[in-house]
C-alpha positions in Angstrom: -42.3 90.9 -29.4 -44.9 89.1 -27.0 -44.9 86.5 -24.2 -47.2 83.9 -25.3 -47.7 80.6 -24.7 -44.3 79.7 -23.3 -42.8 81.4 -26.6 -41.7 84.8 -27.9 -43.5 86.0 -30.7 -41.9 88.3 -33.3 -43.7 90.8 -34.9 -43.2 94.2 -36.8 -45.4 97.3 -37.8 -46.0 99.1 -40.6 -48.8 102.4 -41.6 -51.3 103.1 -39.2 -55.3 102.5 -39.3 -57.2 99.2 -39.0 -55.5 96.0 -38.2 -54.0 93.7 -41.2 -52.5 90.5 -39.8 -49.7 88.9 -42.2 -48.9 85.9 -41.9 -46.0 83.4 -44.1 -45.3 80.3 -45.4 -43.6 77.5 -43.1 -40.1 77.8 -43.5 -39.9 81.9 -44.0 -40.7 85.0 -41.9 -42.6 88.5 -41.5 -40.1 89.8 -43.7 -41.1 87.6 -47.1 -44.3 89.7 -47.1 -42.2 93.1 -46.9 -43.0 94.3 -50.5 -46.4 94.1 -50.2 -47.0 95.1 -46.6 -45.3 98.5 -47.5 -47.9 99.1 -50.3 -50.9 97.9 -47.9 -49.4 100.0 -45.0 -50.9 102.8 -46.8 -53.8 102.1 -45.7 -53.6 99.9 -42.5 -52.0 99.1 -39.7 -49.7 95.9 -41.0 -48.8 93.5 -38.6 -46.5 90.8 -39.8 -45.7 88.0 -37.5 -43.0 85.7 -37.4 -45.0 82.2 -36.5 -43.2 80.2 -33.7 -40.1 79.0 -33.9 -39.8 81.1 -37.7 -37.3 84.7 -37.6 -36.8 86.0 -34.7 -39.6 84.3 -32.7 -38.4 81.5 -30.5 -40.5 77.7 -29.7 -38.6 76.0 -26.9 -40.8 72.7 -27.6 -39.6 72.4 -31.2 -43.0 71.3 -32.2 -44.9 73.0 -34.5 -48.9 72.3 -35.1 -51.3 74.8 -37.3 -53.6 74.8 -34.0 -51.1 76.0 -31.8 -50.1 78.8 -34.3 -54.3 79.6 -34.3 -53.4 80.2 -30.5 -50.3 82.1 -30.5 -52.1 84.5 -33.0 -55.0 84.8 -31.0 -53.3 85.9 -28.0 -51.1 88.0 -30.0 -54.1 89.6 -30.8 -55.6 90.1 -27.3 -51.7 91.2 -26.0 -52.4 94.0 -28.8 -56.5 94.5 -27.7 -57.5 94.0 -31.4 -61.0 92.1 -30.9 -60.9 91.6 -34.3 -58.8 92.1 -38.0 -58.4 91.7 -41.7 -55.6 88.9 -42.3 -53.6 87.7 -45.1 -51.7 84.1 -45.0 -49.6 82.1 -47.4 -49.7 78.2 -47.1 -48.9 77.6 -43.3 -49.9 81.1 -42.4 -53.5 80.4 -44.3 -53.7 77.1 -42.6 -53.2 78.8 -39.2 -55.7 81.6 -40.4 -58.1 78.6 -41.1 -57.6 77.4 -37.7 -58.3 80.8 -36.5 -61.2 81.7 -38.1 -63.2 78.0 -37.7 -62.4 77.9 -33.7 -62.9 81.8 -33.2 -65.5 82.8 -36.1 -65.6 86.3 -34.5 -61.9 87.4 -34.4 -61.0 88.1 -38.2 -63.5 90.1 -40.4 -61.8 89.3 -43.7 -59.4 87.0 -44.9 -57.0 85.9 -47.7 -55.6 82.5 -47.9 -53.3 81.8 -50.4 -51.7 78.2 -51.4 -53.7 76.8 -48.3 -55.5 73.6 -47.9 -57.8 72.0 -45.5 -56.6 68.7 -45.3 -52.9 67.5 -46.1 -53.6 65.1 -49.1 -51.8 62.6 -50.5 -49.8 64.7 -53.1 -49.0 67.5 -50.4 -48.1 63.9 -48.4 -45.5 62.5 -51.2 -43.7 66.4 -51.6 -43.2 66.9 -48.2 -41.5 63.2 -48.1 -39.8 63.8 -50.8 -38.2 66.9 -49.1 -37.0 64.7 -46.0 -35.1 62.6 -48.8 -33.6 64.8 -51.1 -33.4 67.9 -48.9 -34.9 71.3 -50.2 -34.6 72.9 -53.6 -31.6 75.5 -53.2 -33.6 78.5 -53.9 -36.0 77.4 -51.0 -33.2 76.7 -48.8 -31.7 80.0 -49.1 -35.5 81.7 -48.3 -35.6 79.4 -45.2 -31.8 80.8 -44.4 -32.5 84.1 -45.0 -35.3 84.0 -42.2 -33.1 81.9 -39.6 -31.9 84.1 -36.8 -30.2 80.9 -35.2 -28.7 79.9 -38.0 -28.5 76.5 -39.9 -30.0 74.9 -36.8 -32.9 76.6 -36.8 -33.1 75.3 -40.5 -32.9 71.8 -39.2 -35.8 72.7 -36.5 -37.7 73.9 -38.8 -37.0 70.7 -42.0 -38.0 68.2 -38.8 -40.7 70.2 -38.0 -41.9 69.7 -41.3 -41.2 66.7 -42.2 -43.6 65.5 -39.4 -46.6 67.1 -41.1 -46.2 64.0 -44.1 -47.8 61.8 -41.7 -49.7 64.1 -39.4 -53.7 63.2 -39.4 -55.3 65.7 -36.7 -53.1 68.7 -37.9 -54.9 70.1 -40.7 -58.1 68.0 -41.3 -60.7 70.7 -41.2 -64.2 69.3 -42.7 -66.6 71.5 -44.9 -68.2 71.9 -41.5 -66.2 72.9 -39.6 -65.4 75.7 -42.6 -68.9 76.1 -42.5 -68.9 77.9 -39.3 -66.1 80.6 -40.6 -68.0 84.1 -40.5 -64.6 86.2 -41.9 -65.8 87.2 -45.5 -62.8 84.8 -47.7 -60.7 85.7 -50.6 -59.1 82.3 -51.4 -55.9 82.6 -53.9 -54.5 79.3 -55.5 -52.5 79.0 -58.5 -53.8 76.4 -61.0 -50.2 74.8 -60.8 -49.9 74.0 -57.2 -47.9 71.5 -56.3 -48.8 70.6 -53.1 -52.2 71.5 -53.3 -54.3 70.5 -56.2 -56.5 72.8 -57.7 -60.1 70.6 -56.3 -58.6 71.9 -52.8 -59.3 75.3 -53.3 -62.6 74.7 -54.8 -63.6 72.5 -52.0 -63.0 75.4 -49.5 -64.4 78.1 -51.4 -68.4 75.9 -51.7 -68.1 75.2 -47.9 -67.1 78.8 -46.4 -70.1 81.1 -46.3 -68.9 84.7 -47.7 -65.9 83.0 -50.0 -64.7 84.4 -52.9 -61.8 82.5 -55.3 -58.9 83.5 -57.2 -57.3 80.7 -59.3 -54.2 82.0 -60.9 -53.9 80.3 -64.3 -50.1 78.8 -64.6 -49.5 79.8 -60.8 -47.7 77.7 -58.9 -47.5 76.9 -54.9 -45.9 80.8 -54.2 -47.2 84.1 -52.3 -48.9 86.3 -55.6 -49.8 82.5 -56.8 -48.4 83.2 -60.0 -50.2 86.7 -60.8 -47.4 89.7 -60.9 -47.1 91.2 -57.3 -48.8 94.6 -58.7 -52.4 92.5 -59.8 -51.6 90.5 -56.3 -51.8 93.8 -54.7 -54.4 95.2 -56.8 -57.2 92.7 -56.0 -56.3 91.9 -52.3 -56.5 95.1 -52.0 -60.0 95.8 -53.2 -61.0 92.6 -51.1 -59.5 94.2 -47.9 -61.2 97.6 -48.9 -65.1 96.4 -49.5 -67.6 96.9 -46.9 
């Protein structure tokens, strides 16, 4: 792990080559992306990061904001002297990638953002209060649980942490401007299904980012392969990562 920005950052390694920075979904870890790191280790040098306050990385302010986790990746980055990197998020960990790649357009050459958005909307809004009310479906519960280090009060952390982003404005509330000035080539990935994300989301991103390219799973919902098997997940992120 790093020293960066008042916090330790967690990361792990995997293959050797260029640079792949993997990032998860708020809530999870490094480790939710294991399957498929260890089939794109093959080919690069997979680093997959526990975001602040997630696994075994640590956030003494208990706040979390996708423009702080834009930072701790950046110096992550220059703590490892990669100028720039291929990257692959899911939800939280696109939404930092977003961050990322509008306020430093020269750091990532490619990336894949899957179940991302560029705005909180109102759905995205009304799940996330929900959650606060009724607590977190079980099987989500025992992902975030899985991933806590400290235990059930990291959960907490993590829930309130969350919870704040239902009424959030200056969080995530990129304009197709701002996308416009992304220069990583895009691969976005969004299942048809999403419930915190509708489908118009996606689209919205993928007409305002220069070099985009889109993947709507049909029947996918809000998860990392979107719906699509993990080997056709694989398969095509894969062949995005590889072009020239």
């Amino acid at each position: 792990s790093v020293q960066v920005n008042g916090i330790e950052l967690h990361y792990d390694v995997e293959g050797s080559g260029e640079p792949l920075i993997m990032l998860h979904g708020f809530g999870m870890c490094g480790a939710m992306w294991a399957p498929v790191a260890k089939q794109l280790a093959r080919s690069y040098r997979v680093i997959s990061v526990d975001m602040r306050g997630h696994g075994r990385s640590t956030n003494p302010s208990n706040k979390f904001s996708h423009p702080q986790s834009a930072e701790d990746i950046r110096a992550l980055m220059d703590s490892l002297g990669i100028g720039q990197a291929r990257a692959i998020g899911f939800s939280s960990g696109g939404m930092t990638l977003l961050r990322l790649a509008t306020k430093y357009p020269d750091r990532l050459s490619k990336m894949v953002v899957v179940g991302a958005t560029m705005q909180f909307g109102d759905q995205a809004r009304a799940m996330i209060r929900g959650v606060g009310k009724e607590g977190l479906p079980r099987p989500i519960h025992q992902a975030f649980s899985s991933c806590a280090t400290r235990d059930e009060p990291q959960v907490k952390e993590l829930l309130t942490q969350f919870a704040h982003f239902a009424d959030t404005t200056d969080d995530m509330n990129l304009t197709p401007a701002d996308l416009a000035r992304v220069k990583a080539q895009t691969l976005i990935v969004h299942g048809d299904r999403d419930e915190f994300f509708p489908v118009a989301i996606p689209v919205a991103m993928y007409g305002a980012i220069p070099k985009a390219a889109l993947w709507i799973v049909p029947g996918g919902d809000h998860s990392p392969s979107a719906g699509a098997d993990q080997e056709e997940f694989v398969e095509t992120v894969g062949e995005f990562l590889a072009k020239p």
